[in-house]
N, C-alpha and C positions, 0 to 999 in steps of 0.2 A: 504494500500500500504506500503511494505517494503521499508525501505529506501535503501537497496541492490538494490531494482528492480529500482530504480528511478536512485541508480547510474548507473547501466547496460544501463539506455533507455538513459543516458545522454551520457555515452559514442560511443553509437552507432548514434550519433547525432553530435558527434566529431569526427568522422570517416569519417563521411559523411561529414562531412565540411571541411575535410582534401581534399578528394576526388573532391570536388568541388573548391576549391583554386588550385591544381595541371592543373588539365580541363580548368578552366579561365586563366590561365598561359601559357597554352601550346597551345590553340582554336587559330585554322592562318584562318582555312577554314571552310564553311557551315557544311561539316560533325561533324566537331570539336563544331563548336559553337551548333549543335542540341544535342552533348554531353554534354555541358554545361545547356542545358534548362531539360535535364532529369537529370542532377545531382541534380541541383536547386531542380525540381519537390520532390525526395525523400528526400532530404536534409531540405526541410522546414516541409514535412511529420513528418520529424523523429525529429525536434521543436517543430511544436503545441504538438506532442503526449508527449515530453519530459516536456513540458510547465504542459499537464492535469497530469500527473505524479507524478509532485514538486507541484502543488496545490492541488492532493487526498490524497498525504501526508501531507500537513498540513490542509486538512479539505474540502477542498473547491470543488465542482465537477460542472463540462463542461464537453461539451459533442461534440464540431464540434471546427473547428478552430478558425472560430468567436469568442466562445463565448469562448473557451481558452486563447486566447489573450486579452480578456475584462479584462477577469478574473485576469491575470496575471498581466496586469497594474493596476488592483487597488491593490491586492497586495505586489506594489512591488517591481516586480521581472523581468518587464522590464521597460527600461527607456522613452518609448512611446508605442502606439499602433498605431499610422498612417502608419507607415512605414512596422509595421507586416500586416499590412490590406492589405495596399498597394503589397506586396508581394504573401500575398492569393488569391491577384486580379490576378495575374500576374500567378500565378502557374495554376490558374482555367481555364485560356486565354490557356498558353502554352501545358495544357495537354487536351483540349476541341477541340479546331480546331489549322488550320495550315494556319497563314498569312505568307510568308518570310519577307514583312517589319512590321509585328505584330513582329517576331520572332527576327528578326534583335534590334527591341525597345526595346524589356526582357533583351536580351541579356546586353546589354547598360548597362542594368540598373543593372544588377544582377554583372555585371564589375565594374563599377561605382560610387553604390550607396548600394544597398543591401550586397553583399561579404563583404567590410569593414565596414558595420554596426556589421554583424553575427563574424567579426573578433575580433569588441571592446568589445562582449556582453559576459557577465560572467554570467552563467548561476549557479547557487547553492542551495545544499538542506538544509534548514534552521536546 
C-alpha cells in the first residue's frame, strides 16, 4: 500500500464526516434523521477501510471491520475499540432492518456520543 493511497482513503473519510456533521446539524424530521443513519452507515464504511489502509501500510493486515478495529487498537492508532465496536453494532442494526424506535436510539447516539468521538479522532499515517 502506497502511502498516496492511504492518504486518498483518508481523505474521502473526511469528507464523509464533513457530510455527516452538516446532516446531524441540520436533521428536525424523520426524513432528515434516516439521512443521518445513511450518512453514519458510509461514513464508518469509509473508517474501518481507512483504518485496514494505515495498518497494510505499516505491515499489518484485517480483513472485516472487526478485526480492523482490533487491529488498530493495538497498534495505536485508536484510542479504544468499545466505542468503534459499539458503532459497527449500530451500523449493522441500521443498515439490516428498520425499527423507528431502533432508528430513533442510533440516531441518539450517532448525535451524542459517536459524531464527537469521530470529531476528537486524529487519524495518521505513521
Amino acid at each position: 500500500m502506497k502511502k498516496s493511497d492511504v492518504l486518498l482513503k483518508l481523505s474521502y473519510y473526511k469528507a464523509a464526516l464533513t457530510r455527516l456533521e452538516e446532516a446531524v446539524e441540520e436533521a428536525i424530521d424523520e426524513l432528515d434523521k434516516d439521512g443521518v443513519l445513511q450518512r453514519f452507515e458510509f461514513t464508518f464504511e469509509l473508517l474501518w477501510k481507512s483504518l485496514k489502509a494505515i495498518l497494510a501500510y505499516e505491515g499489518i493486515e484485517c480483513y472485516s471491520p472487526k478485526s480492523c478495529i482490533k487491529e488498530a487498537f493495538k497498534a495505536n492508532l485508536i484510542p479504544e475499540d468499545e466505542i468503534f465496536l459499539d458503532m459497527l453494532e449500530d451500523r449493522n442494526l441500521s443498515s439490516h432492518i428498520y425499527d423507528k424506535n431502533k432508528s430513533e436510539e442510533i440516531f441518539e447516539r450517532i448525535k451524542k456520543v459517536y459524531l464527537p468521538f469521530l470529531q476528537k479522532l486524529k487519524l495518521q499515517v505513521g
